[in-house]
C-alpha positions as CSV (number, residue, x, y, z in Angstrom):
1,X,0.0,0.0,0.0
2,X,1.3,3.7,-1.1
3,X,0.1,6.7,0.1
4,X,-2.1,8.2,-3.3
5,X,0.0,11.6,-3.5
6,X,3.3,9.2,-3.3
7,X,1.5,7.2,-6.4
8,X,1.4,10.6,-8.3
9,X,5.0,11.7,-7.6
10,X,5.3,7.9,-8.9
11,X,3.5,8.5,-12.2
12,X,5.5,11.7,-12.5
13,X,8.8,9.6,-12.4
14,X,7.8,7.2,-14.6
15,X,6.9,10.0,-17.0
16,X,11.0,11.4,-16.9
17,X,9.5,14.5,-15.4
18,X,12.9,16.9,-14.1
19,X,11.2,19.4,-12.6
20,X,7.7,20.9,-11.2
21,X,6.8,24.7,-11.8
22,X,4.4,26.5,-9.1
23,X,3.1,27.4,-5.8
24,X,2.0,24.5,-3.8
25,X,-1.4,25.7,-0.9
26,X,-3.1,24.3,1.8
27,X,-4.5,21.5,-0.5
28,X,-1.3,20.3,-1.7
29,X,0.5,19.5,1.2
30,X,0.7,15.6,1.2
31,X,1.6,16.0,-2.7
32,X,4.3,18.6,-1.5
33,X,6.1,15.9,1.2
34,X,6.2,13.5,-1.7
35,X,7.8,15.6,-3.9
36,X,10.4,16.6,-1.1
37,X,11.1,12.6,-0.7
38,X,11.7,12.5,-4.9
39,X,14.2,13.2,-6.9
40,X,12.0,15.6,-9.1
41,X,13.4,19.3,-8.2
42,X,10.6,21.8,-7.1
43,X,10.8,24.9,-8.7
44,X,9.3,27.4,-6.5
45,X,8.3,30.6,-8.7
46,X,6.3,33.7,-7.7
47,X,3.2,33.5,-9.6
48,X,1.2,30.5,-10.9
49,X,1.4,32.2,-14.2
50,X,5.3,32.4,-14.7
51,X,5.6,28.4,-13.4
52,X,2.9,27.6,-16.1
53,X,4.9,29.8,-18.5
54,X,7.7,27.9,-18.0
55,X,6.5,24.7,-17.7
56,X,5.2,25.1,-20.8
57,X,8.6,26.6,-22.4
58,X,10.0,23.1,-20.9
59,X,7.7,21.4,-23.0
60,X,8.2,23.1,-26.3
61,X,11.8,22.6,-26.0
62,X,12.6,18.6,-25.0
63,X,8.7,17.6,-26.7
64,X,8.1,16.1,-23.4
65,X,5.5,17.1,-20.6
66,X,6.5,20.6,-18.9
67,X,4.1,20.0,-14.9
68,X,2.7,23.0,-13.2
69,X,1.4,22.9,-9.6
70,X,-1.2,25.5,-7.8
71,X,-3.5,25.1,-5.1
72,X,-7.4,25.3,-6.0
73,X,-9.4,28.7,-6.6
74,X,-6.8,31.4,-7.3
75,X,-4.2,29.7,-7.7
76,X,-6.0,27.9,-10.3
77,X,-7.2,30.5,-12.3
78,X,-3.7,32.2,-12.0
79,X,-3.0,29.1,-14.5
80,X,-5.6,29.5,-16.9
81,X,-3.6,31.7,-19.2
82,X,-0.7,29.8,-19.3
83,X,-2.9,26.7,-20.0
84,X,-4.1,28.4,-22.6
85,X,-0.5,29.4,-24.2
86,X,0.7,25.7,-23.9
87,X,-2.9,24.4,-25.6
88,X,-2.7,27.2,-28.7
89,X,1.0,26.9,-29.0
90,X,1.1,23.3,-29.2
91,X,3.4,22.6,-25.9
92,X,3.0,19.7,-24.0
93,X,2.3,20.9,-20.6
94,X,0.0,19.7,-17.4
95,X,-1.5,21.8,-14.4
96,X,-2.1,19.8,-11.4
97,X,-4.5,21.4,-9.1
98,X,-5.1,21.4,-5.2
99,X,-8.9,20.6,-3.8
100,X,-10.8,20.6,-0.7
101,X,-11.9,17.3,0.2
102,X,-14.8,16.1,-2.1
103,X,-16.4,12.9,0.2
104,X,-16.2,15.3,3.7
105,X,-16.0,19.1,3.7
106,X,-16.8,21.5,6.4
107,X,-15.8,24.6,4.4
108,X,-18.9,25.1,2.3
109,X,-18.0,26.9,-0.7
110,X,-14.7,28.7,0.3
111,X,-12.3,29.0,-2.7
112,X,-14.3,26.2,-4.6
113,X,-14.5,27.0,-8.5
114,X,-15.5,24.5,-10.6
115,X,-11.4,24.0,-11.9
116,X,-12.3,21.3,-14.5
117,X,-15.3,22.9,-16.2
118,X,-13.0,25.8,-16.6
119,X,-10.0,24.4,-17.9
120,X,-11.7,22.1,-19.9
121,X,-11.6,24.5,-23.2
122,X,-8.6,25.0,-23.3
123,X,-7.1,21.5,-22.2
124,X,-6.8,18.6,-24.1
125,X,-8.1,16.6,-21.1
126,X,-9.4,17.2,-17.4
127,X,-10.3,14.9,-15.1
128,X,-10.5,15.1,-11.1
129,X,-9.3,12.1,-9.1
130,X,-12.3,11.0,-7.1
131,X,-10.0,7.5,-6.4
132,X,-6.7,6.7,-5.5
133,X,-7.1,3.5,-7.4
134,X,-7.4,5.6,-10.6
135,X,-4.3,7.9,-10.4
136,X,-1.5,5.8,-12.6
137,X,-4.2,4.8,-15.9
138,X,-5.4,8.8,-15.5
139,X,-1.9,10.0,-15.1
140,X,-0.6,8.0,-17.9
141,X,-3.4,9.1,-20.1
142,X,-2.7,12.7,-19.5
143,X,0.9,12.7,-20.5
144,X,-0.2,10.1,-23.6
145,X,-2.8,13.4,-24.9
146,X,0.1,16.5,-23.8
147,X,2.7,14.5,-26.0
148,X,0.5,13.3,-29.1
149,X,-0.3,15.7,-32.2
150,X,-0.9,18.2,-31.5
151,X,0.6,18.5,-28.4
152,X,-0.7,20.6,-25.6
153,X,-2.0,21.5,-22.4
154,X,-3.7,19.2,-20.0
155,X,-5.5,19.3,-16.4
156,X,-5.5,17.1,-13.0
157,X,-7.3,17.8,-10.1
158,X,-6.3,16.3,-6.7
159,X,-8.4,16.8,-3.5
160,X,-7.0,16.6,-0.7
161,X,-8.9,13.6,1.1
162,X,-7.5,11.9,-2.2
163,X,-4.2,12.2,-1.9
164,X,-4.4,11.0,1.7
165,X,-5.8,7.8,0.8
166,X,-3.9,4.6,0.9
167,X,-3.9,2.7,-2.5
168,X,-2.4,-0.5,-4.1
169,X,-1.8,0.9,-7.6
170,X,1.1,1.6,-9.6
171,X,2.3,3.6,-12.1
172,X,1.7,2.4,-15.2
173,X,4.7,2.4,-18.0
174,X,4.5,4.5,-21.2
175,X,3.7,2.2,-24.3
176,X,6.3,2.1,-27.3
177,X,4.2,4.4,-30.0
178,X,5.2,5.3,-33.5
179,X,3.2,8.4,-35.1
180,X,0.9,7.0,-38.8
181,X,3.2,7.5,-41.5
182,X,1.9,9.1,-44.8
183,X,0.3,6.9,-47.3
184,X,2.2,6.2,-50.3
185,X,-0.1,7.5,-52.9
186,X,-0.4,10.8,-51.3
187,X,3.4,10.9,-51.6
188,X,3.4,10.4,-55.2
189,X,0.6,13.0,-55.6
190,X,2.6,15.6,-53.8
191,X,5.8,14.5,-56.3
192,X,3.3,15.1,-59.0
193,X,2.5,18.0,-58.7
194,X,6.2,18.9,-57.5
195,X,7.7,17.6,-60.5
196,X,5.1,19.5,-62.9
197,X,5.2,22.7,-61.3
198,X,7.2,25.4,-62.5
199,X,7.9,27.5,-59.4
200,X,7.2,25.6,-56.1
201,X,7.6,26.9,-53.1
202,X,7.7,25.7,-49.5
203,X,5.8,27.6,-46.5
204,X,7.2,26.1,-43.1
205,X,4.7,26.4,-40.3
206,X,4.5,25.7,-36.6
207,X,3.9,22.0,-36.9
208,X,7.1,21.5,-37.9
209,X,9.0,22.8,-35.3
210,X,10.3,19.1,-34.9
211,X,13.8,17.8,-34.2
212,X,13.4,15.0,-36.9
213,X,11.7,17.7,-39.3
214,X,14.3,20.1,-39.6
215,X,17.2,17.7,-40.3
216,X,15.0,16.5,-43.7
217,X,13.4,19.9,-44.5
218,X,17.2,20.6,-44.9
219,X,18.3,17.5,-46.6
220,X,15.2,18.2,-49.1
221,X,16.1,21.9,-49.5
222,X,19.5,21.3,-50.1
223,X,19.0,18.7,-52.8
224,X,16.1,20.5,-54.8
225,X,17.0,24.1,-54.1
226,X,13.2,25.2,-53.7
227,X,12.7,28.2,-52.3
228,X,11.2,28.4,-48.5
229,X,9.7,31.1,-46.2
230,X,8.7,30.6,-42.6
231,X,5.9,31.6,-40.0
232,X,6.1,33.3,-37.3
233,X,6.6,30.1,-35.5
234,X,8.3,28.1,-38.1
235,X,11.5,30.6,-37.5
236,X,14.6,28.8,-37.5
237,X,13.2,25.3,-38.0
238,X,15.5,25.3,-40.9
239,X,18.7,27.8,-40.9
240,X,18.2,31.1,-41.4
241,X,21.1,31.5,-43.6
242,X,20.3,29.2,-45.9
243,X,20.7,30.8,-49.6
244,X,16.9,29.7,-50.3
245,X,15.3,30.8,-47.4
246,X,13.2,34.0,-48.7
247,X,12.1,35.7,-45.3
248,X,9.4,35.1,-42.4
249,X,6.1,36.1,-42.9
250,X,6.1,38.5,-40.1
251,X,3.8,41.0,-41.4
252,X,0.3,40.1,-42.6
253,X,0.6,41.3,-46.2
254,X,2.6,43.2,-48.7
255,X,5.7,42.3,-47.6
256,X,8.7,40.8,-49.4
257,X,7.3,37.1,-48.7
258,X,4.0,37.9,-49.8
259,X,5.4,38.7,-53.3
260,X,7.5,35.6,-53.5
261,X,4.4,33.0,-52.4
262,X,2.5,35.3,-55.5
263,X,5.1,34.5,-57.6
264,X,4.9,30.4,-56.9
265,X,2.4,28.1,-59.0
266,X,2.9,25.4,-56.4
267,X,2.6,26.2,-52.4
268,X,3.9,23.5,-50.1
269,X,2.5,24.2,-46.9
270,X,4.4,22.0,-44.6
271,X,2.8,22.1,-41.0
272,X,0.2,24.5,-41.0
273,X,-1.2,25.5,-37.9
274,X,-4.8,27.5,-37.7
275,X,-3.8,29.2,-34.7
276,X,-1.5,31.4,-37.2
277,X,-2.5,33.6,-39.7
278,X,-1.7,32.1,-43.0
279,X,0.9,33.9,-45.5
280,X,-2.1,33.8,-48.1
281,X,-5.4,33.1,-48.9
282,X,-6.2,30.4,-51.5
283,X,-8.7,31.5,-54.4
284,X,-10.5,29.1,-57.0
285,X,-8.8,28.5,-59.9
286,X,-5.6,30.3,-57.9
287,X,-2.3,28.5,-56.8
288,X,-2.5,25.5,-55.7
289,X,-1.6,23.9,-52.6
290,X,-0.3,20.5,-51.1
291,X,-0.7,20.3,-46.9
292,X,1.5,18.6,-45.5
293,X,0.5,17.6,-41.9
294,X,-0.2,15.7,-38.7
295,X,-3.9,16.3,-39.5
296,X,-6.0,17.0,-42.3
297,X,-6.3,20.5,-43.2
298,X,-9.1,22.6,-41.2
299,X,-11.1,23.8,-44.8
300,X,-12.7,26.9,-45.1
301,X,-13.6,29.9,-47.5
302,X,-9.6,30.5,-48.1
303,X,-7.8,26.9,-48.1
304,X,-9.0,24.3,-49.1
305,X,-5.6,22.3,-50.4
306,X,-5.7,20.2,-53.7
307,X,-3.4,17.1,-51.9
308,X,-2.9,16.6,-48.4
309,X,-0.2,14.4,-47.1
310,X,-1.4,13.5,-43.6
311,X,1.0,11.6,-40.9
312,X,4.3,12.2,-39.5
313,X,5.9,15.4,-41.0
314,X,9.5,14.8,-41.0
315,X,8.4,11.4,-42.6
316,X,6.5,12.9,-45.5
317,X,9.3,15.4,-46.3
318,X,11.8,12.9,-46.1
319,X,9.5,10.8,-48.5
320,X,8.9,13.3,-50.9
321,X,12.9,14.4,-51.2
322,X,13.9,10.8,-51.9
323,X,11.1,10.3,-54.9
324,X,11.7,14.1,-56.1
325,X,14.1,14.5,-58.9
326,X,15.2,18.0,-59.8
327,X,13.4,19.4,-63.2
328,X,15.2,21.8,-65.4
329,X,12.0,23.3,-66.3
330,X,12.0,24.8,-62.5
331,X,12.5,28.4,-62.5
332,X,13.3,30.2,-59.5
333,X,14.9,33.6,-61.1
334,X,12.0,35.8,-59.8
335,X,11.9,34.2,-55.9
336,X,15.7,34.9,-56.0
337,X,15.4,38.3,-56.9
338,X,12.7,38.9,-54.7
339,X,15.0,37.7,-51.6
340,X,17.8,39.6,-52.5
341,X,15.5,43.0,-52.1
342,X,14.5,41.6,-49.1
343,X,17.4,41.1,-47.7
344,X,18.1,44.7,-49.1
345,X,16.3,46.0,-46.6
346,X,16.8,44.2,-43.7
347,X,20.4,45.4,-43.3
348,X,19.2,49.0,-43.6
349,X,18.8,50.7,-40.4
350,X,21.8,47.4,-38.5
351,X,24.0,50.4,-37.9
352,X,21.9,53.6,-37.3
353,X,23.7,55.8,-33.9
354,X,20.3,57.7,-33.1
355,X,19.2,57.1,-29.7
356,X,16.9,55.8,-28.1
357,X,17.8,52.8,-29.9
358,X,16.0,52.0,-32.8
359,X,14.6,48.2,-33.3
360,X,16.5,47.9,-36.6
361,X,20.2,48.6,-34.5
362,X,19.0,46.3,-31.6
363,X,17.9,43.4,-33.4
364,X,20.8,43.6,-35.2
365,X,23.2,44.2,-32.5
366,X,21.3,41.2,-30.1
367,X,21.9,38.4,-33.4
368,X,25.5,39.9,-33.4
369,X,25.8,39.3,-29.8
370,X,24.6,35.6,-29.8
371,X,26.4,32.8,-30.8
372,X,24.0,30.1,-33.2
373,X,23.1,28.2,-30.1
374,X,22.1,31.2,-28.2
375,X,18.3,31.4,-27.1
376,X,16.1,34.4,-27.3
377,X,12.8,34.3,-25.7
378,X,10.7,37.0,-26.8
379,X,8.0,38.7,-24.7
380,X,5.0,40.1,-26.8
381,X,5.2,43.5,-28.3
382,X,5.9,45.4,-31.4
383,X,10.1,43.6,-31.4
384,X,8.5,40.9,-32.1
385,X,7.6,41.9,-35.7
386,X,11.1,43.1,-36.2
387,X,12.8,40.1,-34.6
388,X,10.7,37.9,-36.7
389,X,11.8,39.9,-39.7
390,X,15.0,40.5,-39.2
391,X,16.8,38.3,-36.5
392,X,17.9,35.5,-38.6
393,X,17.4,32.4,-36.1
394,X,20.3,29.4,-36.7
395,X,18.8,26.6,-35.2
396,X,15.2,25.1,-34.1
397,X,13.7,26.9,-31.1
398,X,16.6,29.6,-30.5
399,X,14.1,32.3,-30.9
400,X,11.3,31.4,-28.5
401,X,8.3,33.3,-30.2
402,X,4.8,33.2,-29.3
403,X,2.5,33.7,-32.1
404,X,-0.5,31.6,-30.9
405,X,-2.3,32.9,-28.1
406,X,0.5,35.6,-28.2
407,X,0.5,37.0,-24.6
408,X,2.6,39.1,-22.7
409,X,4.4,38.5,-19.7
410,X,5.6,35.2,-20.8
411,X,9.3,36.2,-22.1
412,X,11.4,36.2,-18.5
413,X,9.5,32.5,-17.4
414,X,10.2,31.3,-20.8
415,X,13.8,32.4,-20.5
416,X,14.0,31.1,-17.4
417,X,12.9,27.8,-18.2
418,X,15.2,27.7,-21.6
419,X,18.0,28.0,-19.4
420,X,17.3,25.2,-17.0
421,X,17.1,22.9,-20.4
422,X,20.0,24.2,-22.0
423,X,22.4,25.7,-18.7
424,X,25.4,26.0,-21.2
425,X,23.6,28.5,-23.9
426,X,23.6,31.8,-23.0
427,X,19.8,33.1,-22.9
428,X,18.2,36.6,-23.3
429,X,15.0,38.0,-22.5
430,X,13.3,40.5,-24.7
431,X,10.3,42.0,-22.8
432,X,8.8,45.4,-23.6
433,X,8.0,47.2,-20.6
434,X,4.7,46.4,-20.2
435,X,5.2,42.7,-20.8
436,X,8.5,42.6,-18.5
437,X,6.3,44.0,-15.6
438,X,3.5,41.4,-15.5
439,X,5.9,38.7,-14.2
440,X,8.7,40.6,-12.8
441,X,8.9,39.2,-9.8
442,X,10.4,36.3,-11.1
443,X,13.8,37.8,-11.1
444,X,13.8,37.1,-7.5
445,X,13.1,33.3,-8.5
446,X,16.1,33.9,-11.3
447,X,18.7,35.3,-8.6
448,X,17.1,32.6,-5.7
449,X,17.9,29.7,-8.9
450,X,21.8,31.1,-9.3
451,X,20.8,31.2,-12.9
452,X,22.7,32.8,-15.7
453,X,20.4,35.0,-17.6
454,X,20.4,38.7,-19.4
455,X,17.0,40.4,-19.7
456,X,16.5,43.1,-21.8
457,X,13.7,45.8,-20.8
458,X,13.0,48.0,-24.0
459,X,11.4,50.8,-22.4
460,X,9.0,53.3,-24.1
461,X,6.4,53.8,-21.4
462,X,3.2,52.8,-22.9
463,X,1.4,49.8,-25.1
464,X,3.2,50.9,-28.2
465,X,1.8,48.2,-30.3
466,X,-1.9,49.0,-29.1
467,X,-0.9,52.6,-29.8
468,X,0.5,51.7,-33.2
469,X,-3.4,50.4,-34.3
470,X,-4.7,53.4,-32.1
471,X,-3.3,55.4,-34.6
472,X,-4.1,53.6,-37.8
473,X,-7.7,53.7,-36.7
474,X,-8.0,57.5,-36.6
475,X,-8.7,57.6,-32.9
476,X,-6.3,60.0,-30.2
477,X,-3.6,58.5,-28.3
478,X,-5.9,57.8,-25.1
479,X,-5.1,55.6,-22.4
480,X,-2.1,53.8,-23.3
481,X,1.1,55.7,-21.2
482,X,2.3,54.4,-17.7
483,X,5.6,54.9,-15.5
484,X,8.1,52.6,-14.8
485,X,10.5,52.0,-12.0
486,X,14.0,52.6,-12.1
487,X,14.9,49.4,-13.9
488,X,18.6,49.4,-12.5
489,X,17.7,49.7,-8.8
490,X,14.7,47.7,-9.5
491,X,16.9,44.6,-10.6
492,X,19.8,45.2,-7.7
493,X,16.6,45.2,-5.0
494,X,16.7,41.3,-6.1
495,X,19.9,40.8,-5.9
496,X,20.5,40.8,-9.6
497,X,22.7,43.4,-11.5
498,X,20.9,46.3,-13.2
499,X,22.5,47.9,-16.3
500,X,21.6,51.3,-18.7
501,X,21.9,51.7,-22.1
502,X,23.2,55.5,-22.4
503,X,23.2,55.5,-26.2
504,X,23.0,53.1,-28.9
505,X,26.9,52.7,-29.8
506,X,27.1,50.9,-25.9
507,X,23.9,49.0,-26.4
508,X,26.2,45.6,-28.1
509,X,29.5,46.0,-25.8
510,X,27.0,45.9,-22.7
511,X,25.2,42.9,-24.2
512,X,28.3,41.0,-24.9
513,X,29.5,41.6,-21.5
514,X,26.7,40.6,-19.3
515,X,26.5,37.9,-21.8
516,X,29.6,36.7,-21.2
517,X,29.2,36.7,-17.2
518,X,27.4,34.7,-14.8
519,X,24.2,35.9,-12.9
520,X,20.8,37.5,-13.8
521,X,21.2,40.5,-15.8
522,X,18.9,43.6,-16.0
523,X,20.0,45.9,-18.9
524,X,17.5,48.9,-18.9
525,X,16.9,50.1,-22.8
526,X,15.2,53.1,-24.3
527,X,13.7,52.6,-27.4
528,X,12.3,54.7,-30.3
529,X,9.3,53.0,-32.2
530,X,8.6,56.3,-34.0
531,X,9.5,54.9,-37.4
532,X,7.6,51.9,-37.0
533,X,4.3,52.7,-38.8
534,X,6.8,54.3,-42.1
535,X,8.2,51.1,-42.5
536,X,6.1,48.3,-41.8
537,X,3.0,49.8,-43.3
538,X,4.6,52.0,-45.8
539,X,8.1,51.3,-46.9
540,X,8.0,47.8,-46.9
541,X,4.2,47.6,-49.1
542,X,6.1,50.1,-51.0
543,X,9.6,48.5,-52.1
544,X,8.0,44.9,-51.9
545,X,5.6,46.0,-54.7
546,X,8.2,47.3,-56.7
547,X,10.6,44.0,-57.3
């Protein structure tokens, strides 16, 4: 016999979990002396939000199941929106919540919410343990629905009579799987339509940010020389640097990427995700498209693809490269000339002096400052645009980008949790102000961790991308400005060290430097989003229309 919360520690074992994220209550107590007696480390954080944030960050980098603790009621809800950035962003990630006991309360109502009805949409499973006997086939079917396609975010519930009960059952071990592979006449559809088309071109998407994916994305790339663009969070699934990658669809329209994927007669969309807006529309009797996919492709008014290639990604591509031979009838002149302009105008701007920084100079100077393996985790605000434009990422998941549920306040815990996966990689945060403040109180959990970590604050005081569609709309700047703290002493009251960015000519030395040393770094950094609006709704339409 095994005490129930002992079973779940367990289960959590069995599953290879490292680490737990979160703020153990009341409720939690038995499942907080079992974790003490395992070898799984507790990371305590400040706010359920940040140790949802980075379990879910855990998840997206190692593809296996990032686990999140709160109590029940608040600290339940304080999970909800990071459940809801694992389940949009595809991260395998599970919340386990305290309860009051469920067979004999005398608390009435206090802190009860009904946690399962409300994480239920956006979970790929909840369930509540109302038997000890239960935990190891629920536990194992929880980690089975995080990890499969799509991955995502799941929910347990454990009251606290239930973890005190005494139980017989045992974790049960995780089945050898093997994802469906393609079947072979799709394959020879797709190399069809490949082999007849004149300009194909590939469109990587979030599905396959996969380790296995971007070794034959490559292999096929290099062999057939097609063309390829990225989303938003297909950045850096294949290298950056490659001389066919055309640029990431960072913008919505008329930009540089746009005009290449109007210049294919063949789109290979190679694992689409709804949760992003697509880099174009379909239109009858327009381009056609082959999806390539874990799952059929979601149809509506504006894609609805002529092949679909359904089952493991990286085993599709590697499929179609081995049956593709090169035809001389391809053409790729005009895709070529249209990255060369792009790339054109992304170097414009890499060396401007005027201060506060501009994003052009920082972006520039933070890829500069970064070897290939470095990480950075971006928080959500107007950087991100220009880091998805023009931060060329080298490797898979060294630009930690959130273009699903896209919510700020998640660039520190994400940082934080890249570096306990990968200790020997330097890591930077990119938060706007805004963002940086909603979760920064975990620099005390940063110091408190001895990690080694640079954040970067780019301060503007205000929502400057809600100002930036404030201002498209016609309306007056209203309601958008705030103060800040002194972001030096603000960092050195945790105990890590605060630096400020005088003018843009320091901005890279500084970088380097705290780089370079151990500890949590703060570097405080004005910026100047005045140009914004010129170039990504003007200049870029503008010169992009003109190849």
């Amino acid at each position: 016999m095994a005490k129930a919360a002992d079973v779940v520690v367990q289960c959590l074992e069995n599953e290879g979990v490292e680490y737990v994220f979160g703020i153990p209550g009341e409720e939690n107590l038995d499942l907080l002396e079992s974790l003490r007696k395992s070898k799984i480390k507790l990371v305590l954080t400040r706010h359920e939000q940040s140790a949802g944030f980075m379990a879910a960050t855990y998840g997206r980098l190692t593809g296996k199941t990032g686990v999140s603790l709160s109590t029940l009621g608040p600290g339940a809800t304080n999970l909800v929106t990071a459940g809801a950035y694992a389940y949009l962003g595809g991260m395998p990630m599970m919340m386990i919540t305290g309860q009051k006991p469920i067979k004999k309360s005398k608390q009435g109502r206090f802190q009860i919410i009904d946690v399962c009805g409300m994480m239920a949409p956006i979970t790929k499973y909840t369930h509540q343990f109302a038997s000890a006997d239960n935990i190891p086939a629920r536990m194992r079917e929880a980690f089975r629905l995080a990890e499969e396609e799509k991955p995502g975010a799941v929910h347990l519930e454990l009251p606290e009579d239930i973890a005190a009960e005494q139980t017989e059952s045992t974790p049960i071990p995780p089945s050898l799987h093997r994802r469906p592979l393609a079947e072979h006449k799709a394959i020879e559809g797709a190399v069809e339509k490949l082999q007849n088309a004149r300009t194909p071109i590939l469109v990587i998407g979030a599905g396959a940010n996969r380790k296995m994916t971007a070794k034959v994305l490559k292999q096929l790339i290099d062999k057939t020389g097609i063309p390829f663009v990225t989303t938003q969070m297909g950045k850096g699934v294949v290298d950056e640097r490659n001389p066919r990658f055309l640029g990431n669809a960072a913008l919505s329209a008329g930009d540089f990427v746009h005009r290449a994927i109007e210049a294919a007669d063949l789109i290979v969309n190679i694992g689409h995700d709804v949760i992003e807006k697509p880099p174009f529309f379909m239109v009858r009797g327009g381009t056609e498209v082959i999806h390539i996919s874990f799952r059929s492709a979601e149809v509506d008014a504006v894609y609805f693809p002529q092949v679909e290639v359904i089952g493991d990604i990286a085993n599709a591509v590697w499929q179609i490269g081995e049956a593709l031979q090169i035809q001389d009838h391809w053409d790729f002149s005009r895709l070529m000339a249209i990255r060369e302009a792009n790339e054109e105008q992304i170097v414009e701007g890499a060396g401007d002096n005027r201060f506060p920084i501009y994003p052009q100079r920082f972006v520039a100077d933070v890829r500069q400052a970064l070897p290939s393996e470095g990480v950075v985790a971006l928080d959500n605000g107007i950087y991100k645009i220009w880091f998805a434009r023009n931060y060329k990422a080298h490797k898979p998941n060294t630009v930690l980008l959130d273009n699903a549920l896209a919510t700020m306040g998640a660039g520190l815990p994400s940082a934080m949790a890249a570096h306990l996966v990968c200790p020997d990689r330097p890591v930077v945060a990119v938060c706007g102000d805004g963002g940086f403040m909603m979760n920064s109180q975990e620099l005390e959990t940063a110091v408190r961790l001895k990690m080694n970590l640079t954040v970067i604050i780019l301060r503007d005081g205000g929502y400057g991308m809600i100002r930036w569609k404030q201002s498209n709309m016609g309306f007056t700047d209203f309601g958008l400005d705030y103060g800040n703290p002194d972001f030096v002493m603000y960092a050195q009251s945790y105990g890590a060290q605060g630096h400020r960015v005088e003018n843009a000519a320091g901005f890279l030395p500084l970088l380097q430097r705290c780089i370079s040393e151990p500890g949590v770094h703060v570097i405080d950094c004005p910026v100047d989003y005045s140009e914004n609006d010129f170039i990504l709704n003007g200049e870029i339409k503008r010169r992009s229309a003109l190849v």
